[in-house]
C-alpha positions in Angstrom: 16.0 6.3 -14.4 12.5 6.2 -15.5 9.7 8.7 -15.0 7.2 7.2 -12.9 4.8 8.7 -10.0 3.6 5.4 -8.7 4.8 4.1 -5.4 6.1 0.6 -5.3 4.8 0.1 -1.7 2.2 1.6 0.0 1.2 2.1 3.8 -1.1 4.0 6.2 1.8 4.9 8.7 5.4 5.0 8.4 4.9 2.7 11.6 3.8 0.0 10.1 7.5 -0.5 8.1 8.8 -2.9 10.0 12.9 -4.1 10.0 12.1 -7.4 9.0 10.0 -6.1 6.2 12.9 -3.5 4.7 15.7 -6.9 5.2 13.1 -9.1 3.4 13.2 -6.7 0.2 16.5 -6.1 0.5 16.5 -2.4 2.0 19.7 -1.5 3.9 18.7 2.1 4.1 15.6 3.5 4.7 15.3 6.9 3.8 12.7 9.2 5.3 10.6 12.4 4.5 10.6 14.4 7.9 7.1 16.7 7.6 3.6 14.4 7.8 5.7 11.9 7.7 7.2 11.4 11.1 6.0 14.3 12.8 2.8 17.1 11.8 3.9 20.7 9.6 2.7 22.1 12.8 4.9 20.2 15.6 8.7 18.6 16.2 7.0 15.9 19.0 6.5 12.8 17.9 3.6 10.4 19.3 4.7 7.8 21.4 4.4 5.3 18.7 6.5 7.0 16.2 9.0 6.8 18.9 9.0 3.6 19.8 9.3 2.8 16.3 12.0 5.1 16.1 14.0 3.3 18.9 13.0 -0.2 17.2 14.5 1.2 13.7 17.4 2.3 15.3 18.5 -0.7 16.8 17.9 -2.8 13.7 20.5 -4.0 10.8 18.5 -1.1 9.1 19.9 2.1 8.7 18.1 5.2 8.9 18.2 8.6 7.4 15.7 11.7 7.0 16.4 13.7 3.7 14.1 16.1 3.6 13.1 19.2 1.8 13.0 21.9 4.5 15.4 24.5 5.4 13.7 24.7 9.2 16.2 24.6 12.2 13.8 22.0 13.8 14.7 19.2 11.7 18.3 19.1 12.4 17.3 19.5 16.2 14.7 16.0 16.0 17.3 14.3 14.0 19.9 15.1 16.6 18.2 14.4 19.7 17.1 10.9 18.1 20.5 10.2 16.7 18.8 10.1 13.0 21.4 11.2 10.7 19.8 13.9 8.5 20.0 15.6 5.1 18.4 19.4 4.5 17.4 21.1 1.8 17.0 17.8 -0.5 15.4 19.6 -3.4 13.0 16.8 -4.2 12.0 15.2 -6.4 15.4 16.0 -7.8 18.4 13.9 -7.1 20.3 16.1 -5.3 19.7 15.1 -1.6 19.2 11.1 -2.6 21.9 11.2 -4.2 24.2 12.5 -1.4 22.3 10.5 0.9 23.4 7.4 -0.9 27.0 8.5 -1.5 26.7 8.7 2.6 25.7 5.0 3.2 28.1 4.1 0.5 25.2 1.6 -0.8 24.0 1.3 -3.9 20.3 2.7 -5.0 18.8 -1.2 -5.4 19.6 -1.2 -1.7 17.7 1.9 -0.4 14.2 2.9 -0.3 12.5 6.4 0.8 9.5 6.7 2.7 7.3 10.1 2.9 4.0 11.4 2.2 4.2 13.2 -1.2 4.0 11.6 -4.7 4.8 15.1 -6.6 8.3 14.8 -4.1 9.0 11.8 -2.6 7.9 9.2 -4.6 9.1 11.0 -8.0 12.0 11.7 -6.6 12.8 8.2 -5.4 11.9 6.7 -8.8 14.4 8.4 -10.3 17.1 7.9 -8.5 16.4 3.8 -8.8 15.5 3.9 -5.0 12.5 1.8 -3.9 9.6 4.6 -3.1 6.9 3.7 0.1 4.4 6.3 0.0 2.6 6.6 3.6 -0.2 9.0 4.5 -0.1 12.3 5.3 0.1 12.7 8.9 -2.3 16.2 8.8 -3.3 17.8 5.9 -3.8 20.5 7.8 -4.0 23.3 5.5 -6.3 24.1 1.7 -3.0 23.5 0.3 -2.1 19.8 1.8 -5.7 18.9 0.7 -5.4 20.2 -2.9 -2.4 18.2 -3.4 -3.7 15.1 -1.9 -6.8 15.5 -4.2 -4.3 15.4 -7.7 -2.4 12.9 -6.0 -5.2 10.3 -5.7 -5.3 8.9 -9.3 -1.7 8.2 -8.7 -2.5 6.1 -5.5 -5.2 4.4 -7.0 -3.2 3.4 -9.8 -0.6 2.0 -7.7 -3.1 -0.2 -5.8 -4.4 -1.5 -8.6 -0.8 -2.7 -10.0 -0.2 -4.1 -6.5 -3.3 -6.4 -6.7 -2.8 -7.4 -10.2 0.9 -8.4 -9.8 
């Protein structure tokens, strides 16, 4: 798959993906980053938004899975309590945790996308594997480190909103 670190869609939040929008491009699975993307770094309690949104994704034709990178206990625990099934130590942007996620589901990569808030991770990692990426922002950049990132990940966003408008 080709080497690419712009997303194909782009949103503030992850809950402003909507059911009907995954079903109208053809997503079957919706693959999700867990950290800054549904919950802080710094917390495992989602806002009362994300969790209506939660309970709206789960009872859609649109299935749901978080494949993250983490190794953290905590994970597992949300993804349980929410009935989210869940894949750990995902090693993106490499293929390994896509990959298994979409040997799962059983569905081919045309019919999956991944959500998060990283384009070094998520997004590069989704391109790869032929899986539709959605790049959201970062929840809390709540560290020197977060914001570094975000600051070399900006040309990439930019980019991608320019393709958008041009297409």
């Amino acid at each position: 798959m080709p080497f690419s670190l712009l997303p194909k869609y782009q949103f503030r939040r992850l809950t402003q993906l909507t059911p009907e929008f995954l079903s109208g491009i053809g997503v079957e699975l919706l693959m999700m980053d867990f950290d800054n993307t549904i919950v802080p770094y710094t917390t495992s309690t989602p806002t009362a938004e994300m969790e209506d949104w939660l309970k709206t994704m789960l009872a859609s034709q649109v299935k749901i899975c978080v494949v993250s990178n983490s190794k953290k206990g905590r994970v597992r625990t949300f993804c349980s309590h929410y009935g989210i099934d869940c894949i750990t130590h995902a090693k993106k942007p490499f293929p390994k945790g896509i990959r298994q996620c979409l040997k799962q589901y059983g569905l081919p990569a045309s019919r999956c996308a991944l959500v998060g808030d990283q384009i070094f991770t998520d997004t590069l990692g989704a391109n790869g594997c032929g899986v539709r990426s959605i790049l959201v922002e970062a929840i809390d950049n709540h560290n020197i480190w977060l914001k570094l990132r975000h600051v070399l990940e900006l040309p990439f966003i930019f980019l991608a909103r320019k393709r958008r408008i041009s297409q």
